[in-house]
C-alpha positions as CSV (number, residue, x, y, z in Angstrom):
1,X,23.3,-15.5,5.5
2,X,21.8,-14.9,8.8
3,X,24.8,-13.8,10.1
4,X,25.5,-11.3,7.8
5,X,21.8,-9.8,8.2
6,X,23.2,-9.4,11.6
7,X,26.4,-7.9,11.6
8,X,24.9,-5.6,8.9
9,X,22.1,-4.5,11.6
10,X,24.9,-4.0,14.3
11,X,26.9,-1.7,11.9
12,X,23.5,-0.1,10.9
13,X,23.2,0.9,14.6
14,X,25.8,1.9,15.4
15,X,26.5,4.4,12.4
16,X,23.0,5.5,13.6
17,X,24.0,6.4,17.1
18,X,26.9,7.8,16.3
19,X,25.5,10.4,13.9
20,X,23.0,11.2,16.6
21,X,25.8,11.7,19.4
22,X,27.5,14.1,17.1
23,X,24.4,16.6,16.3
24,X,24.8,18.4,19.5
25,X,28.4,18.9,19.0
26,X,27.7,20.1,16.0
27,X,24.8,22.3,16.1
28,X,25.7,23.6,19.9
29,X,27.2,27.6,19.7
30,X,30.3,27.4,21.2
31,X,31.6,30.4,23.0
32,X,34.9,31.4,23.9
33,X,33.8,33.0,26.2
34,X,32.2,30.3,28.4
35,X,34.7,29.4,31.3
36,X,35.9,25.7,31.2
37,X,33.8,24.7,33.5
38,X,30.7,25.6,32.3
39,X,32.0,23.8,29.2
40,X,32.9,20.4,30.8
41,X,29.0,20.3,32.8
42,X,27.4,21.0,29.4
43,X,29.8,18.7,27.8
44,X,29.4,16.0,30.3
45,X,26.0,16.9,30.8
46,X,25.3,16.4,26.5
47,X,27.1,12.9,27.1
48,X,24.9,11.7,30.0
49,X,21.7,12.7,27.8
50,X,22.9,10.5,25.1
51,X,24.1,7.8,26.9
52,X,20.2,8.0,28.9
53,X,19.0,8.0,25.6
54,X,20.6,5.5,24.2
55,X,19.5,2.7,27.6
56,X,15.8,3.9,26.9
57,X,15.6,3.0,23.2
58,X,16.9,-0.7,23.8
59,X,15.0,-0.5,27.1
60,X,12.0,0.0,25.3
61,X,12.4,-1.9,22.4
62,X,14.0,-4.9,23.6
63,X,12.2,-5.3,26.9
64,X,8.9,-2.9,27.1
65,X,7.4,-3.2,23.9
66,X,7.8,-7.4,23.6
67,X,6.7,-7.9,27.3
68,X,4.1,-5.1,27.4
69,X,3.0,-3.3,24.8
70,X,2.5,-6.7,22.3
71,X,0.9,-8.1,25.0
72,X,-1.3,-5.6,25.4
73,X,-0.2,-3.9,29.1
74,X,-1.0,-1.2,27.7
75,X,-1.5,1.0,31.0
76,X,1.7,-1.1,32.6
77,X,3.5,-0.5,29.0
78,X,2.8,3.7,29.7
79,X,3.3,3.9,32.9
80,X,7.2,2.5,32.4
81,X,7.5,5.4,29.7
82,X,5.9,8.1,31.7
83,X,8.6,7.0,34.7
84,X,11.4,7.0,32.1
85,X,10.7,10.7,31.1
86,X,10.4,12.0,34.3
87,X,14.0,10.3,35.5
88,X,15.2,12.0,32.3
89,X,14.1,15.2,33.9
90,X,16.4,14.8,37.3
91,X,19.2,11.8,36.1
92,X,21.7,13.5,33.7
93,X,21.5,16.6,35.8
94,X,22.2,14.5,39.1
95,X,25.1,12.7,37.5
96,X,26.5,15.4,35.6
97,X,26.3,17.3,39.4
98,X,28.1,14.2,40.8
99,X,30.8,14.1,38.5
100,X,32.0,18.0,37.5
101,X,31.1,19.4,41.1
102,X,28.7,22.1,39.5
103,X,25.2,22.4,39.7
104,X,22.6,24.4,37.9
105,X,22.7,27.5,40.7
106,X,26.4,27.7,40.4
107,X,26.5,27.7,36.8
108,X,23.9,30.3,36.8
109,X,25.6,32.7,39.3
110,X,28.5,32.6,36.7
111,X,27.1,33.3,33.9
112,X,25.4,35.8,35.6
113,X,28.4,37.6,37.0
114,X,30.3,37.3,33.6
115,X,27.3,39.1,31.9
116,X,27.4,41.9,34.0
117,X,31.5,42.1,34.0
118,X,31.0,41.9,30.0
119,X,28.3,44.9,30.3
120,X,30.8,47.1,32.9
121,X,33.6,46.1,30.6
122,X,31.7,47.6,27.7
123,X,30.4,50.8,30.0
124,X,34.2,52.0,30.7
125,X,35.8,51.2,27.1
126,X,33.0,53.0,25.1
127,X,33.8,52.0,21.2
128,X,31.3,51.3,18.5
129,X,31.5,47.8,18.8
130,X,31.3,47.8,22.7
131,X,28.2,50.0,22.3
132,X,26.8,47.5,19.8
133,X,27.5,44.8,22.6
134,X,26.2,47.1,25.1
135,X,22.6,47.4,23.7
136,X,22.9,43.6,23.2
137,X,23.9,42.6,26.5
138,X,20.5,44.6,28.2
139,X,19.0,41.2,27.4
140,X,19.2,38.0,29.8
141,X,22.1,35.8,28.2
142,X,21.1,33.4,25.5
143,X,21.2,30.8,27.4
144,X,19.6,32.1,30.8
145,X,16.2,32.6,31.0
146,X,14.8,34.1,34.8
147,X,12.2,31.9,36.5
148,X,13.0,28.7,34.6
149,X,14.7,25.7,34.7
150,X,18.7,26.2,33.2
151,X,18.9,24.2,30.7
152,X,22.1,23.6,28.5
153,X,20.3,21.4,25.9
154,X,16.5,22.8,25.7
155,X,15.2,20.7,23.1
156,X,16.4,16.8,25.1
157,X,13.1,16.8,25.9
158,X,11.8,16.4,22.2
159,X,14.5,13.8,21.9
160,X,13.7,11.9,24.5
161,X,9.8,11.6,22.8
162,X,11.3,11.5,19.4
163,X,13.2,8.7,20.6
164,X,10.3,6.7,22.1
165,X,8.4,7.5,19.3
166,X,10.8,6.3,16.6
167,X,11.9,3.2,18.7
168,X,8.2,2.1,18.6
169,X,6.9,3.2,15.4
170,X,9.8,0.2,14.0
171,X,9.2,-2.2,16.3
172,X,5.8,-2.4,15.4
173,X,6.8,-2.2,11.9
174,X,9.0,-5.4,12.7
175,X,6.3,-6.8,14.3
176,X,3.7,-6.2,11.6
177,X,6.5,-7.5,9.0
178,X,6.7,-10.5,11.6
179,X,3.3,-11.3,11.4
180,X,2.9,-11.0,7.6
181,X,6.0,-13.1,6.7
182,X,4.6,-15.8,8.7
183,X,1.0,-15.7,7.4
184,X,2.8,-15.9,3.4
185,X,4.8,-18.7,4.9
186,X,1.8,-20.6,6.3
187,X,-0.1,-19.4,3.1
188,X,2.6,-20.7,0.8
189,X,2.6,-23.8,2.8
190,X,-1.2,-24.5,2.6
191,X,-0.9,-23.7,-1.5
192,X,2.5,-26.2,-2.0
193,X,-0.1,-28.9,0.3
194,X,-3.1,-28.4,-2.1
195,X,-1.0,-28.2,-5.1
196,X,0.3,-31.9,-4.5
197,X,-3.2,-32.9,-3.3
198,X,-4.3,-31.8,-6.5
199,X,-1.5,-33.9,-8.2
200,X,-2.3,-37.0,-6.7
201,X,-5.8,-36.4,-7.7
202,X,-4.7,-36.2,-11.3
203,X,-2.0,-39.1,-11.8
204,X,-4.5,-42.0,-10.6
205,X,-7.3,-40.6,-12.5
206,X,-5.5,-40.3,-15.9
207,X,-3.2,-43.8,-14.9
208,X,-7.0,-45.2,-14.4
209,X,-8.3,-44.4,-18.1
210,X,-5.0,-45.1,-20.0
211,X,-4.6,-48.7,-18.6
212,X,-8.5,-49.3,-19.7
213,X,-7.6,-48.3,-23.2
214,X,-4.6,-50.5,-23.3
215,X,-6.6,-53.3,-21.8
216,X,-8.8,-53.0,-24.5
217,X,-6.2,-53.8,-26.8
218,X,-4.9,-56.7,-25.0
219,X,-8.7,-57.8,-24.8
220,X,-8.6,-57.8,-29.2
221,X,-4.8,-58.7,-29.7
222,X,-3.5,-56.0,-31.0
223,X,-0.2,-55.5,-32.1
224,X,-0.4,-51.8,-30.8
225,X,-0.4,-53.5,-27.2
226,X,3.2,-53.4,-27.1
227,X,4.0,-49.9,-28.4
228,X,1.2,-48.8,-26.3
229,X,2.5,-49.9,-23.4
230,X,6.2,-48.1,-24.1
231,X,4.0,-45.2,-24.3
232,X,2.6,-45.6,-21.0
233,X,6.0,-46.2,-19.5
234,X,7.5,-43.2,-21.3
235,X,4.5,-41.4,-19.6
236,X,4.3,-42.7,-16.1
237,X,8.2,-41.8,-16.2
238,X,7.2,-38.5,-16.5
239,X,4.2,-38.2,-14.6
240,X,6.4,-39.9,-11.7
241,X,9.8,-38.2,-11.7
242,X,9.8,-34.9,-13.8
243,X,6.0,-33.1,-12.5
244,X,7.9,-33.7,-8.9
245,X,8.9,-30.2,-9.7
246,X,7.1,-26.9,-9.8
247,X,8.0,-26.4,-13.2
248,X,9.0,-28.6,-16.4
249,X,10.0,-27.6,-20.0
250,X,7.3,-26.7,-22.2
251,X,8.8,-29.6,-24.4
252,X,8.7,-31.8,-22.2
253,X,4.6,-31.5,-21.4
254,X,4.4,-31.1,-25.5
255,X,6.2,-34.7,-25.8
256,X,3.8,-35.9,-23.0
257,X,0.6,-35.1,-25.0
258,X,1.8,-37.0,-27.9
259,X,2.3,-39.7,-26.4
260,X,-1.2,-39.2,-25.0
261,X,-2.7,-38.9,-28.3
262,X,-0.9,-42.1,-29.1
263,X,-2.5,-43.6,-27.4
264,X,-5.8,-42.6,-27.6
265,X,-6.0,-43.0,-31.5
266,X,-4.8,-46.8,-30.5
267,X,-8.8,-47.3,-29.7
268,X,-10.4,-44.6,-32.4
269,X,-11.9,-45.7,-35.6
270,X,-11.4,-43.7,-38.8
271,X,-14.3,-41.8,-38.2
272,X,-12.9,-39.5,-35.2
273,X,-10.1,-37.4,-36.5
274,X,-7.9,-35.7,-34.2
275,X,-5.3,-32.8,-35.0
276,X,-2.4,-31.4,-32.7
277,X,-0.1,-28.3,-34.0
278,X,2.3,-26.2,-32.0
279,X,3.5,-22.6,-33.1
280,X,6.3,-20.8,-32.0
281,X,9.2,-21.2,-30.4
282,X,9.2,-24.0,-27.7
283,X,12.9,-24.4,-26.6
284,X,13.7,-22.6,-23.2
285,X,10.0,-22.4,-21.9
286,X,9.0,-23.4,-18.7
287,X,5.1,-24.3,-17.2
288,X,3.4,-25.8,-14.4
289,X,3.0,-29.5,-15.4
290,X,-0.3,-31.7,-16.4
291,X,-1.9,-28.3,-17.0
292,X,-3.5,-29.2,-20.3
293,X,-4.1,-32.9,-20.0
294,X,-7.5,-32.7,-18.2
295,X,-8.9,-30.4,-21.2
296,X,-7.4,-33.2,-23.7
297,X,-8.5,-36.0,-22.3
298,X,-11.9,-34.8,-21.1
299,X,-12.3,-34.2,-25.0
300,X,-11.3,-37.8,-26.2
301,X,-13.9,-38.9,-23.3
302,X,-16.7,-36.8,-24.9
303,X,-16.5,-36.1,-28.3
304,X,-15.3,-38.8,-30.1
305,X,-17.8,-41.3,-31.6
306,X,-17.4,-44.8,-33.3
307,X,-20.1,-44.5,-35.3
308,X,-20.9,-40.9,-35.8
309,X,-18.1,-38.8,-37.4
310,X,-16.4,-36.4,-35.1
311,X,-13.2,-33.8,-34.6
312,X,-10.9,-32.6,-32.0
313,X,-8.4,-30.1,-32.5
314,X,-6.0,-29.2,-30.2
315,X,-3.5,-26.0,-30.7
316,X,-1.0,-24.8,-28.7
317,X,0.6,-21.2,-29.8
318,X,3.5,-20.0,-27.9
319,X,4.7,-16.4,-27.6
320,X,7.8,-15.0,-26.3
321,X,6.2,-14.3,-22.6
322,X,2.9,-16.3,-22.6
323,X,1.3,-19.8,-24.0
324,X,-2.1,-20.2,-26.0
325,X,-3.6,-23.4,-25.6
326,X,-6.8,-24.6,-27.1
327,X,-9.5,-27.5,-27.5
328,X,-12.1,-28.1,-29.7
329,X,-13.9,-31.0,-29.9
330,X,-17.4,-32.2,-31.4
331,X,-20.2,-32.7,-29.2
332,X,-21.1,-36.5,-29.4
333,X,-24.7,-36.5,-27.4
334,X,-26.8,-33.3,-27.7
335,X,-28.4,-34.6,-23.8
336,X,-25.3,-34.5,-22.4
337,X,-23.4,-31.4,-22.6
338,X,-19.4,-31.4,-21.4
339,X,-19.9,-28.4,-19.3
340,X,-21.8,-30.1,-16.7
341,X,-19.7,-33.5,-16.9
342,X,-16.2,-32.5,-16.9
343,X,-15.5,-34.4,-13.9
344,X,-12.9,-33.8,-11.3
345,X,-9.6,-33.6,-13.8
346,X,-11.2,-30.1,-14.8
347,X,-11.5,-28.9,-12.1
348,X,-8.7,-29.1,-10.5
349,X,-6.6,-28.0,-13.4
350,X,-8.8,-24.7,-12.6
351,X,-8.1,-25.1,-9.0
352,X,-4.1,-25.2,-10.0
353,X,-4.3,-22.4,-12.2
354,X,-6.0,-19.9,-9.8
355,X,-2.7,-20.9,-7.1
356,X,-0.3,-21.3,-9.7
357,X,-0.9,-18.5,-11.8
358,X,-3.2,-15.9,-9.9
359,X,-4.0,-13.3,-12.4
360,X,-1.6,-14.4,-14.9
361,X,-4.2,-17.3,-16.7
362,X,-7.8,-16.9,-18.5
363,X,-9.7,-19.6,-19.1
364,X,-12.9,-19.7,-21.4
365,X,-15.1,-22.4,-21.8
366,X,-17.8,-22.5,-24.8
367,X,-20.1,-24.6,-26.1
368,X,-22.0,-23.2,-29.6
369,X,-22.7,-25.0,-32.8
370,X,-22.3,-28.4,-31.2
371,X,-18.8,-27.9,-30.1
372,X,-17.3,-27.3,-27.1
373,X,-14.8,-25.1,-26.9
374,X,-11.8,-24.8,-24.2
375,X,-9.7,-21.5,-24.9
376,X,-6.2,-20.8,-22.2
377,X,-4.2,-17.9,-21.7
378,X,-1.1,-18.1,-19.3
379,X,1.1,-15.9,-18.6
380,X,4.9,-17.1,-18.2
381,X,6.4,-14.0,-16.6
């Protein structure tokens, strides 16, 4: 995969630099008129430019901006680029002098003397189109200006900054995107940390209050003990092996409640009653796992009674893109409210939800008309 990215980079590149070699070939007036050696120094002269050009951008992204710039040389950093610019001023005229033999004065003597052979031309051979030329000719050629520099590409010198400034603008893009990517890693690695934190958390504290209800029946000799203890393993499987994962089938959590309820009505009298429903369609749904067990069992350990009568009902309503899940449960003790004892297996679920599902969960707790009320929204896409 990597080495894809970077053969598609290298293509990337070098369809880049080629398109940008070809605009002055493009856009450049050619003239027949121009002798052929004017036209091999401004051709060799255009290929020198690029070639200059081309050194400075991986010069200054490669080497300059890592070294200097990130590290915050800033006066080293411009000092480089200011020496760059001026040897673009005097290098790809020097070489272009080396190689075709001509220099800027010669080249401007030439042009010079064919203006003015063009102009007597047009004097002795007096047509309408010659006089046209002749009016136009009074100017300085095109490409000639008196008392400047010659030059046969005028606008290198915007180039050469829209270069640099292109060359920089994405390497501190890549940079930037360099230092985000790592903060979501190490962001993403703190969450996957306190999510199994969180996990461990949960498993001893609901192992912890399952085995005292079975002990319980062991205690009295019940012939629930066995059955209760299949239950456990079926859970503990569960717990153990399938909330390894990220994820587990809605189904699968569903079944895990049950078995939980089982459990729990092992130890209940008559006088508690305790409903579970599910609506909708559960097949093919996925969720975070033990998200609704701390609600459930927080309820079993506060609002059921032996002696007083009392009611929890638990619903879970599933929708095509989202989950519903409910509890409501009698308050036993009027002195001691749920909301200010719901222990640690609350509050991490709450904890989970806000890294598990950030904006996609609401969760409302109530307590009126002595019941307390747990209400959960979650988003599954």
């Amino acid at each position: 995969m990597k080495k894809n990215k970077n053969i598609i980079i290298t293509i990337a590149h070098l369809a880049t630099w080629v398109c940008f070699f070809l605009l002055p070939y493009i856009f450049f007036p050619q003239s027949k008129d121009i002798p052929f050696d004017i036209s091999k120094y401004i051709i060799i002269l255009l290929i020198i430019i690029n070639l200059f050009l081309l050194g400075f951008y991986y010069l200054n992204t490669l080497l300059l901006i890592p070294r200097l710039l990130f590290k915050r040389k800033w006066l080293l950093y411009f000092v480089c680029i200011a020496a760059c610019f001026v040897a673009f001023f005097y290098v790809p005229k020097e070489v272009a002098h080396w190689i075709t033999g001509n220099d800027e004065e010669t080249i401007r003597q030439e042009i010079v003397q064919q203006h003015r052979a063009e102009r007597e031309k047009a004097r002795l051979q007096p047509t309408d189109s010659s006089k046209q030329n002749l009016a136009t000719h009074k100017t300085p050629p095109p490409i000639y200006k008196r008392n400047s520099d010659f030059r046969y590409f005028p606008g290198s010198y915007a180039v050469f900054i829209l270069v640099f400034a292109v060359g920089t603008c994405l390497s501190v893009m890549q940079e930037w995107k360099k230092i985000e990517d790592h903060k979501d890693q190490i962001e993403r690695e703190k969450i996957n940390t306190e999510l199994s934190f969180l996990k461990s958390q949960i498993n001893p504290h609901f192992f912890f209050n399952t085995l005292n209800n079975i002990y319980s029946l062991a205690i009295t000799g019940s012939t629930e003990t066995a059955n209760a203890v299949m239950k456990l393993s079926s859970i503990m499987r569960y717990v153990l092996t399938d909330t390894q994962n990220n994820s587990v089938s809605l189904q699968s959590e569903v079944d895990f409640i049950k078995n939980y309820i089982d459990l729990q009505l092992v130890r209940l009298t008559d006088k508690a009653k305790v409903d579970f429903t599910t609506e909708g369609e559960i097949e093919n749904k996925q969720i975070a796992p033990l998200l609704f067990i701390p609600f459930i069992e927080n309820a079993f350990k506060y609002g059921v009674s032996a002696k007083d009568a009392s009611a929890i009902s638990i619903k879970l309503i599933i929708q095509p893109t989202s989950v519903s899940f409910s509890v409501t449960n009698t308050i036993v003790k009027a002195d001691h409210t749920m909301k200010d004892t719901t222990g640690i297996g609350i509050n991490n679920v709450k904890r989970r939800l806000e890294l598990l599902y950030p904006q996609k969960h609401r969760l409302k707790v109530t307590e009126n008309n002595n019941q307390f009320i747990v209400h959960l929204d979650i988003d599954l896409v």
